[in-house]
Backbone as ProteinMPNN parsed JSONL, in Angstrom:
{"seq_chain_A": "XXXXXXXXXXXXXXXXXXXXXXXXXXXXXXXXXXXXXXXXXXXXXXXXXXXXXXXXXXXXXXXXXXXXXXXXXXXXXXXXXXXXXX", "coords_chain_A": {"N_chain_A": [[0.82, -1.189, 0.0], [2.052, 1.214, 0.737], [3.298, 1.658, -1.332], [1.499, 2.235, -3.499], [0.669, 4.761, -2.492], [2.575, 6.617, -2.954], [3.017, 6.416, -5.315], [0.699, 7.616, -6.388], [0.86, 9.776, -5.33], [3.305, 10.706, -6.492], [2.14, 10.921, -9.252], [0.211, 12.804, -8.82], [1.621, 15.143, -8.396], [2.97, 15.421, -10.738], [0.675, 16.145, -12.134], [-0.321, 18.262, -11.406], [1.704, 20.012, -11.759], [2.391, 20.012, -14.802], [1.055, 21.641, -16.701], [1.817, 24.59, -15.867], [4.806, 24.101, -15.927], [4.868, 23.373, -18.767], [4.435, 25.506, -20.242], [6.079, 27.522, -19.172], [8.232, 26.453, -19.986], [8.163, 26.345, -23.344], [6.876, 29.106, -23.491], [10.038, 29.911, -23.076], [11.26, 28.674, -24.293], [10.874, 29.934, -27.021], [11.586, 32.632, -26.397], [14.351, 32.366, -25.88], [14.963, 31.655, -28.631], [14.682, 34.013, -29.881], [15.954, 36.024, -28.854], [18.452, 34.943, -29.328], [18.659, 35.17, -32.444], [18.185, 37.68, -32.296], [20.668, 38.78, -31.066], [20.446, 39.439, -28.638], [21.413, 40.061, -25.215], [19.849, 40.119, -22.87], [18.786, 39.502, -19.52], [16.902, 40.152, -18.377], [14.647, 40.093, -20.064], [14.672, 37.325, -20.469], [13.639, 36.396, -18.547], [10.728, 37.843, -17.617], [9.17, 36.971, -19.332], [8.352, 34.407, -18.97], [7.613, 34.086, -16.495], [5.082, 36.088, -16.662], [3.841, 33.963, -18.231], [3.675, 31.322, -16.698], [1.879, 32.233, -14.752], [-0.275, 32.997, -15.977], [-1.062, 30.622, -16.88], [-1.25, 29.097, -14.143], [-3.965, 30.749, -13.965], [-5.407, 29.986, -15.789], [-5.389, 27.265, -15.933], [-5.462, 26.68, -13.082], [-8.222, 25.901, -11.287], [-8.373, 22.656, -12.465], [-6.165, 21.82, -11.231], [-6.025, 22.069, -9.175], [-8.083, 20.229, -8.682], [-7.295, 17.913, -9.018], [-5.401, 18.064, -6.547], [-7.302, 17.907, -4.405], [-8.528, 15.541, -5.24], [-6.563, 13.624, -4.643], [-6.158, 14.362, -1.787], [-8.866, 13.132, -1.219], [-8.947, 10.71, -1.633], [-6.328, 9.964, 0.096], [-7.741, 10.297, 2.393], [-9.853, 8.492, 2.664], [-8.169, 5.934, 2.207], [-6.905, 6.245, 4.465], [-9.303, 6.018, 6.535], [-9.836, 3.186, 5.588], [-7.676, 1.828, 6.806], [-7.686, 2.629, 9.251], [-9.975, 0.95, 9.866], [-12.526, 1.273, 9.662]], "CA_chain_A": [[0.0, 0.0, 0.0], [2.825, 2.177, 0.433], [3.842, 2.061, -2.692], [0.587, 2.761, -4.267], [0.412, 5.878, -2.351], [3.495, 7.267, -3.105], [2.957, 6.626, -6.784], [-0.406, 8.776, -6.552], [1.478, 11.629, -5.232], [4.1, 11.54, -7.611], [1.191, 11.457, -10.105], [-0.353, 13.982, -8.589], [2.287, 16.151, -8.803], [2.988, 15.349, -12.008], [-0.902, 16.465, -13.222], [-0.701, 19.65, -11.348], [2.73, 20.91, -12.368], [2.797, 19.817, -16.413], [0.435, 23.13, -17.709], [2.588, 25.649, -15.675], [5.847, 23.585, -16.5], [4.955, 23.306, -20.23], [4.156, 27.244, -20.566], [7.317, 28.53, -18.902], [9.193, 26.337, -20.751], [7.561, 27.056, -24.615], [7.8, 30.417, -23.291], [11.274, 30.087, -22.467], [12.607, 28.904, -25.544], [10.733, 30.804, -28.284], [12.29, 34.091, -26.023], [15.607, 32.091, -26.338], [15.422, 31.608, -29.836], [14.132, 35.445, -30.084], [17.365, 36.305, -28.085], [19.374, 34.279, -29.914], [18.454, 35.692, -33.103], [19.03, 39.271, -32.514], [21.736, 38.796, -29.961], [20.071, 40.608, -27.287], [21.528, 39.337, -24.011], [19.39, 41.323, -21.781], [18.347, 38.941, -18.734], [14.952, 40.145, -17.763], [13.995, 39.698, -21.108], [14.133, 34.974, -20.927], [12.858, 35.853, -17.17], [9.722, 37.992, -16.979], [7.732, 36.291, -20.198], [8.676, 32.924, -18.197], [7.116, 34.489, -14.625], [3.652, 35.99, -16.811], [3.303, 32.322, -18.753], [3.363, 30.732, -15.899], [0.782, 32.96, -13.771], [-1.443, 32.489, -16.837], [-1.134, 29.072, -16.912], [-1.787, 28.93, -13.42], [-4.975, 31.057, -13.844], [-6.383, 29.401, -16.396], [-5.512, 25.7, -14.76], [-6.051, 26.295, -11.664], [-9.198, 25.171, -11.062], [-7.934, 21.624, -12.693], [-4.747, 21.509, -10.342], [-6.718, 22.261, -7.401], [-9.202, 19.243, -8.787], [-6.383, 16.674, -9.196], [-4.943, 17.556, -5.283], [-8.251, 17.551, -4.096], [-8.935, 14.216, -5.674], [-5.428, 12.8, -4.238], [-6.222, 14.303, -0.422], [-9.653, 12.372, -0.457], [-8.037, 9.204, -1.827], [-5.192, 9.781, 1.48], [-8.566, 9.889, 3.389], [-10.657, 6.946, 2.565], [-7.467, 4.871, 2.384], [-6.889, 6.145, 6.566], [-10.317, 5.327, 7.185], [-9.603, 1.83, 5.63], [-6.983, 1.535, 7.536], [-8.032, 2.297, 10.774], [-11.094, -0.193, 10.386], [-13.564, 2.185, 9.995]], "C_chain_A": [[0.867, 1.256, 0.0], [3.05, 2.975, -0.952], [2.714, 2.893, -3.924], [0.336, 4.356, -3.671], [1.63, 6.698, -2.659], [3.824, 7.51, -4.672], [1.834, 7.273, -7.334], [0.078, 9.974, -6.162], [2.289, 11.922, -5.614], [3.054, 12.076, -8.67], [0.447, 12.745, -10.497], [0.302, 15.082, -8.69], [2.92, 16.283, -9.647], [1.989, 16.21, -12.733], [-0.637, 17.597, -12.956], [0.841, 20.254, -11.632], [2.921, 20.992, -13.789], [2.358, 21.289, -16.743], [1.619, 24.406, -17.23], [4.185, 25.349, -16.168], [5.989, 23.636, -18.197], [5.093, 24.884, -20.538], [4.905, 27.448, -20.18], [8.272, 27.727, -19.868], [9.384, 26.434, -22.619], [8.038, 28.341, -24.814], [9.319, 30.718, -23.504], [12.259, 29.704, -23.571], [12.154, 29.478, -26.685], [11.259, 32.277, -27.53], [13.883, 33.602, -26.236], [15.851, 32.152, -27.781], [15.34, 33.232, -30.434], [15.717, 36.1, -29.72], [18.636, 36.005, -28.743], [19.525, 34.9, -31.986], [18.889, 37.113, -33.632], [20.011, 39.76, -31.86], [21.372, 39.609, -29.042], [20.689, 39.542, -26.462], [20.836, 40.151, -22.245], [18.222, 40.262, -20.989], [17.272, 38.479, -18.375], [14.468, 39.767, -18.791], [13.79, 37.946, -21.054], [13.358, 35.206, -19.635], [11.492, 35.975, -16.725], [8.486, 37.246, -17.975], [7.443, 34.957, -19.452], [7.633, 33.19, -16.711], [5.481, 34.617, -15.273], [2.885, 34.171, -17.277], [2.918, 31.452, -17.722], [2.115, 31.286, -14.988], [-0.31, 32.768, -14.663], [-1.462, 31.505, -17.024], [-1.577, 28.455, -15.273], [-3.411, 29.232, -13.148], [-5.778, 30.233, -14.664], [-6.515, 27.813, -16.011], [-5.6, 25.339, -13.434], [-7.085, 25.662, -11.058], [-8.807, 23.201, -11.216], [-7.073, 20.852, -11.631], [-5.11, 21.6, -9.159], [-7.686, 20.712, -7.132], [-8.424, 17.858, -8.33], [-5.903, 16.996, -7.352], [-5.949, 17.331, -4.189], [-8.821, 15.89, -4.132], [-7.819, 13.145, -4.826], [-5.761, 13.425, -2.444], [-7.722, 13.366, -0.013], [-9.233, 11.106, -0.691], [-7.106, 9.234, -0.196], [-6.899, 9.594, 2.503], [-9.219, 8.912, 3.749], [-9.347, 6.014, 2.552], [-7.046, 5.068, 4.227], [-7.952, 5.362, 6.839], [-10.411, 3.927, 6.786], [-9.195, 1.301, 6.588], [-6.966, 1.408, 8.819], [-9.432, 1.569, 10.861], [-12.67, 0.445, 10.135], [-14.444, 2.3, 8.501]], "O_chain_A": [[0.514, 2.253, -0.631], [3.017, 4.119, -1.404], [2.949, 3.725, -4.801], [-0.202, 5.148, -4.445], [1.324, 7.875, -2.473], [4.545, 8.368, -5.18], [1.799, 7.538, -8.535], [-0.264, 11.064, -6.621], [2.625, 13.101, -5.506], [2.978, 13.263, -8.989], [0.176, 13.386, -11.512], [-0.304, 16.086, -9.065], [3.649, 17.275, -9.633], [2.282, 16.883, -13.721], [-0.593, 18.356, -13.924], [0.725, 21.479, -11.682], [3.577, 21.955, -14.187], [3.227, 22.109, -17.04], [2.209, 25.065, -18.086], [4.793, 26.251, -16.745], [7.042, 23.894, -18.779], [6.078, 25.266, -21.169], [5.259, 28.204, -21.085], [9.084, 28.378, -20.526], [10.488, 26.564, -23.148], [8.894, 28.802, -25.569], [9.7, 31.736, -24.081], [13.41, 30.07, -23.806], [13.025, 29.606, -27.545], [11.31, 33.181, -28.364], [14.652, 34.419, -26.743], [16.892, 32.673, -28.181], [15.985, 33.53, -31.439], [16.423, 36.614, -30.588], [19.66, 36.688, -28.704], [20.616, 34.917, -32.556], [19.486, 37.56, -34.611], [20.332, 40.947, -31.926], [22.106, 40.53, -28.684], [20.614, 38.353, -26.772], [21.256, 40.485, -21.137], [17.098, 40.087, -21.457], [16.752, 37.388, -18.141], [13.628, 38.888, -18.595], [12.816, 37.405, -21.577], [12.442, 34.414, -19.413], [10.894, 35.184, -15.995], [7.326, 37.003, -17.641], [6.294, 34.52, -19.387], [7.055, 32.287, -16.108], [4.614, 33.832, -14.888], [1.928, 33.525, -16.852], [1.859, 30.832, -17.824], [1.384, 30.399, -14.546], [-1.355, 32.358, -14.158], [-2.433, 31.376, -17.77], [-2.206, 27.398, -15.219], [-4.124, 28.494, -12.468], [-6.835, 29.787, -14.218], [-7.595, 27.251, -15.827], [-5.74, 24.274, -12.834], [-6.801, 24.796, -10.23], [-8.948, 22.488, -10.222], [-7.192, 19.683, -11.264], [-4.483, 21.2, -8.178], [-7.961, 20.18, -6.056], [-8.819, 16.999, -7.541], [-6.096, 15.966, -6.706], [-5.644, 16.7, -3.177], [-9.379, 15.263, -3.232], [-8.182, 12.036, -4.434], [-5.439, 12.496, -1.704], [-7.873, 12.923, 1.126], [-9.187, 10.369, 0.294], [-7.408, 8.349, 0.605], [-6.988, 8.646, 3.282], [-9.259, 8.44, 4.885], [-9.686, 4.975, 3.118], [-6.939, 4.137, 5.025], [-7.823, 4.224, 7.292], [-11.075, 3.25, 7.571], [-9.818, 0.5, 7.284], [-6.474, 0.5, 9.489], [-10.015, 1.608, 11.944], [-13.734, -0.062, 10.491], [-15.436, 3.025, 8.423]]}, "name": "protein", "num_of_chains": 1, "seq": "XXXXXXXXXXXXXXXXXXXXXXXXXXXXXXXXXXXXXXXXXXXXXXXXXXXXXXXXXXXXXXXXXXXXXXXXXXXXXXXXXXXXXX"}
């Protein structure tokens, strides 16, 4: 049983990090290739499109990412109340 729970909360934090993970990193290399292109080396520029992508990727998946740890804390619950007999 261990094991099965420890492979739902990698899962789980798998589901709810991919959308914000995918969008900063999309982000992150069409501003690299942008960068790379016109030789800008100007810092803020790979950092703050990377910071909004992600905040919009949070807003618009949030709800989802909230669904999936929601879904994985009542799973931890009903498997306690298995457990303690109940």
């Amino acid at each position: 049983m261990g094991l099965y729970v420890v492979g739902q909360a990698v899962w789980t934090v798998l589901r709810a990090i991919a959308w914000p993970l995918g969008a900063g990193l999309l982000v992150g290399l069409v501003v690299s290739l942008l960068m790379a292109t016109t030789q800008i080396q100007e810092q803020t520029l790979a950092f703050i499109p990377k910071i909004v992508a992600v905040l919009v990727a949070l807003v618009v998946f949030g709800q989802a990412i909230f669904g999936a740890i929601v879904d994985f804390a009542r799973l931890m619950f009903e498997l306690a109340r298995g457990a303690a007999g109940g």
